[in-house]
N, C-alpha and C positions, 0 to 999 in steps of 0.2 A: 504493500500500500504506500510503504515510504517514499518509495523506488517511483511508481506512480505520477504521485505529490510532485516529487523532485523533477520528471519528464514536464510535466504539465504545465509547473511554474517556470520553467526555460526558457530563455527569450528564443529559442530558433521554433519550439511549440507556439510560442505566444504570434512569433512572424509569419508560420504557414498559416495556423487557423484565422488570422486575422481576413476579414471578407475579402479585401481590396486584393491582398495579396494571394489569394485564392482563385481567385477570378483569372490572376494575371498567369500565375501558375499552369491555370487549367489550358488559357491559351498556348502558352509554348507548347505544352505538352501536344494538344491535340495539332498544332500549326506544324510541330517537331516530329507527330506520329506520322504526318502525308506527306511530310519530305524524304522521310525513314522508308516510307514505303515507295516512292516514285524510283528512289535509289535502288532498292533492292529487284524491282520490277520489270527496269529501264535498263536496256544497253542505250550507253549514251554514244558511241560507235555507229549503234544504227538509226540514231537521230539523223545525225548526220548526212548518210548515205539515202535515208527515207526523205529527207527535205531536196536533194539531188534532183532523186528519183520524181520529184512531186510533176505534176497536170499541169504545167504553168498558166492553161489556158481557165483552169478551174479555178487555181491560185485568185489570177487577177477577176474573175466573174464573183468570188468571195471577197473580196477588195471592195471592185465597184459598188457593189452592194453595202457597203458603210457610209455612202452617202444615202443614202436611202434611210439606214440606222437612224443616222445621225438627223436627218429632216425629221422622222417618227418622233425620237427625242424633245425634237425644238416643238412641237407639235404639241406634244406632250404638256410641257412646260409653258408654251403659251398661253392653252386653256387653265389651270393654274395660276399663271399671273393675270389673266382677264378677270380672272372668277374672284381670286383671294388678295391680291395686289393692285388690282385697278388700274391695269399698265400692260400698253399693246404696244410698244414700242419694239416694234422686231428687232435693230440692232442690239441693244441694251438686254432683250433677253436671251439674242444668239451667244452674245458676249458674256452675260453671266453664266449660261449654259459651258460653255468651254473653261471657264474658268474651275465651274464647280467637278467639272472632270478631271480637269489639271490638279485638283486640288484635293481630290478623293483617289486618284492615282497613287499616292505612296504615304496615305493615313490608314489607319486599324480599320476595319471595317468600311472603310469608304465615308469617316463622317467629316474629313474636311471639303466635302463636296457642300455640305450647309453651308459654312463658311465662306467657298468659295465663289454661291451662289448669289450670298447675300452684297458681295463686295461691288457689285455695277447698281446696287440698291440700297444707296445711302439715304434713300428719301424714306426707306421705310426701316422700324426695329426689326433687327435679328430674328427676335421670336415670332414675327410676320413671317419673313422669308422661309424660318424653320417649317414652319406650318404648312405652306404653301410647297415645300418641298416634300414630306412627309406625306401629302395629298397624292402628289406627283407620283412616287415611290408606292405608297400602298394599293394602288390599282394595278401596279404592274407585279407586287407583289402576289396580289389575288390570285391573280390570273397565272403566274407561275406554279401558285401552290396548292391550286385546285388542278391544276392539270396534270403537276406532277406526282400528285399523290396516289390517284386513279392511275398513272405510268407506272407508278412504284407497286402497285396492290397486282396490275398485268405483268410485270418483271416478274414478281414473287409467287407467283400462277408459273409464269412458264417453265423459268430457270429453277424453283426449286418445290413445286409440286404441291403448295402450301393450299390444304383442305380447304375445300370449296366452301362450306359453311364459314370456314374463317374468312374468307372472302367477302361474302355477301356481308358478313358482320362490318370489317372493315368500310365497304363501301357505304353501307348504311351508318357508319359511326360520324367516314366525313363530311357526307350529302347532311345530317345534323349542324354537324361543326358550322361548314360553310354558310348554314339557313342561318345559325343561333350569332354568326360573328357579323354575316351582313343585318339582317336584323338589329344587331348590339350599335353597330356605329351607324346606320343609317336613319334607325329610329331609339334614340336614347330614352327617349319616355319612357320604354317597355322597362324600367329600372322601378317603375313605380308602380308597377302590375302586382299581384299578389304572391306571384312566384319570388320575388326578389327578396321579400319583406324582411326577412330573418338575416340578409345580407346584408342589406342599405346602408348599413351602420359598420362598418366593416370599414378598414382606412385604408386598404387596396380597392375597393369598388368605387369609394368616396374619390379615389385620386383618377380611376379612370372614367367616373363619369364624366369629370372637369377636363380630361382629356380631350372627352367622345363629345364634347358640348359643341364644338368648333362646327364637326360636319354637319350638325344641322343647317348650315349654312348651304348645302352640295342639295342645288334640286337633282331631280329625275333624269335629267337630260342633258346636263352636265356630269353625271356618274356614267350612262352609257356612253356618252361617246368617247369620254376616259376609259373606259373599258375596250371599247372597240380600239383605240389608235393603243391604247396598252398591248393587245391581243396580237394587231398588227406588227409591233415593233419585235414584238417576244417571237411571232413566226419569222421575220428577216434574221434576226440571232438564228435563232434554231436551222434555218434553212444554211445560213453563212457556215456553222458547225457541220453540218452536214456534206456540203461542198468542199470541206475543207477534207475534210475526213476521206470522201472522196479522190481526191485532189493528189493523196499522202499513200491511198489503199490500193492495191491490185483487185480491191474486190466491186464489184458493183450493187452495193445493198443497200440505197438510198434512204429507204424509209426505214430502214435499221437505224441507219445513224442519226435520222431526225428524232427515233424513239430515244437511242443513245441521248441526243443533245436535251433533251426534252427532261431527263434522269439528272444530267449532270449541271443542267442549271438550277433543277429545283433541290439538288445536295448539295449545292454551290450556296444558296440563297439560305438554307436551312443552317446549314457549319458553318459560314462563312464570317456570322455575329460573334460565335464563340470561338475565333480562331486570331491573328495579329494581321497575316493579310490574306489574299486571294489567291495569290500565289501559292500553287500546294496542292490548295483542295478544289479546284477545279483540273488541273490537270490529275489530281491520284482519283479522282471521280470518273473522269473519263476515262482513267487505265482500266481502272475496277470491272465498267459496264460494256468497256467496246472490248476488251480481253475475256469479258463472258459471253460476247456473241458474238467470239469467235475472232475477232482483230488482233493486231500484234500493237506489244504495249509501246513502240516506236511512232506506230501514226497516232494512238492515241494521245501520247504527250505531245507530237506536234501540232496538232490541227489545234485545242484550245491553247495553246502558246503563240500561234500566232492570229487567231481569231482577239487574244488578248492585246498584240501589236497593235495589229487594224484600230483594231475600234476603240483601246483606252487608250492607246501610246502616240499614237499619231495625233489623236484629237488633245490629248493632253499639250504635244508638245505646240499645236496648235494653241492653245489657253497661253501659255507662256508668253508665248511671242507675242499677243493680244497687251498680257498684264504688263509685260515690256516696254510695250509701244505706249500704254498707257501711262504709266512713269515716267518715260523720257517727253513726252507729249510738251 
């Protein structure tokens, strides 16, 4: 018991359990387990020789296709600022759009993209901007995490035989989820129904009412067609992944690898909060799923390595030159 006492009151016990340092812990570990495994996975040898070998005509057709990305984005983003920012000024939201890419390109999670959204919007508070970015972001979230869940529930059917009844349950558990969460922030009232009562008072429901209060502001018709140009952008990714894979494969399994990209964005989107960056678990996710159906783990760590070029590295370095020109201005 002494012995115990003596662990327990340790400053190196008292520095793991402590939350912050917990949290920070669990990241390396989990950031440090997809690089452990992309290493151990990957001939780095035949990266090489497989980027050679690549389609160069499918290369650049996955290419051109980031303009397209990148319009869906600004699209995105504009509805957002019309709706929550009261500001249609297209360069000024092209320009914080680049910014906030540049600026979520090499932070934890991707959150200096608020920041760097906020910086061509000094007429409005941060916690505007956040909001309005948050808005941006959780439509494309949906729409990722409803699609890839149902991907995930058919993964686990085909590759590993998983009883049908467990299926139906699954499916029936997230077609709930998705009712009870669009419901939850679309209609906040329902906090005040009879079902909630025993909750209401509770200082976790209390903080996310005050959260979910904002979207009352999101009519009908601003949620769908947020949803429609979300939908659209997530199929150009998915399509781009696919081409790319393509591009890298001897094999011709197109709609494979759109299921593949479909898997490893929404395992991307899922680990990607509890991880330091993106790097890792996007590519050890694609090894994982295009090496179980059948792929070699060389085009898998290619195609989202360079799918991650295109579309964050270029436009990031894009923002730069922007915030640049803006400082010497």
């Amino acid at each position: 018991m002494s012995e115990f006492t003596a662990i327990k009151d340790s400053k190196l016990f008292k520095f793991i359990t402590d939350k912050k340092i917990s949290i920070i812990l669990l990241k390396i570990f989990i950031s440090a387990g997809f690089l452990c495994y992309i290493i151990f996975k990957v001939n780095f040898t035949k990266i090489f020789t497989t980027v050679e070998r690549a389609n160069l005509t499918l290369v650049l057709t996955a290419f051109a296709l980031t303009t397209l990305n990148l319009y869906l984005q600004f699209k995105k983003w504009q509805m957002a600022c019309e709706k929550l920012l009261q500001s249609n000024d297209k360069k000024k939201i092209w320009t914080s759009l680049f910014y906030g890419i540049a600026a979520g390109s090499f932070t934890p999670v991707r959150v200096g993209e608020f920041f760097g959204r906020a910086i061509e919007f000094r007429d409005k508070s941060l916690l505007q901007v956040t909001f309005a970015t948050l808005v941006d972001k959780f439509f494309l979230l949906f729409v990722i995490t409803f699609s890839g869940a149902f991907s995930c529930i058919i993964f686990l059917r085909w590759y590993y035989h998983t009883p049908l009844y467990l299926i139906i349950f699954l499916i029936a558990a997230i077609l709930v989820i998705f009712y009870f969460i669009s419901t939850l922030v679309f209609k906040p009232e329902i906090w005040q129904g009879p079902v909630f009562k025993r909750f209401r008072s509770l200082k976790i429901i209390t903080s996310l009412k005050e959260k979910l209060r904002d979207f009352k502001r999101l009519d009908r018709k601003f949620t769908i067609r947020m949803v429609v140009v979300s939908a659209l952008f997530y199929a150009v990714f998915i399509i781009q992944y696919a081409i790319l894979v393509s591009a890298f494969s001897s094999n011709a399994n197109f709609f494979t690898f759109l299921w593949a990209g479909v898997l490893v964005m929404f395992t991307k989107s899922v680990i990607t909060p509890f991880s330091f960056i993106d790097f890792g678990v996007r590519e050890g996710a694609s090894i994982f799923f295009l090496t179980k159906m059948g792929e070699v783990s060389s085009v898998a760590f290619d195609a989202p390595a360079v799918l991650f070029f295109i579309n964050i590295i270029i436009p990031s370095i894009i923002g730069v030159i922007l915030f640049y020109k803006r400082d010497n201005a």
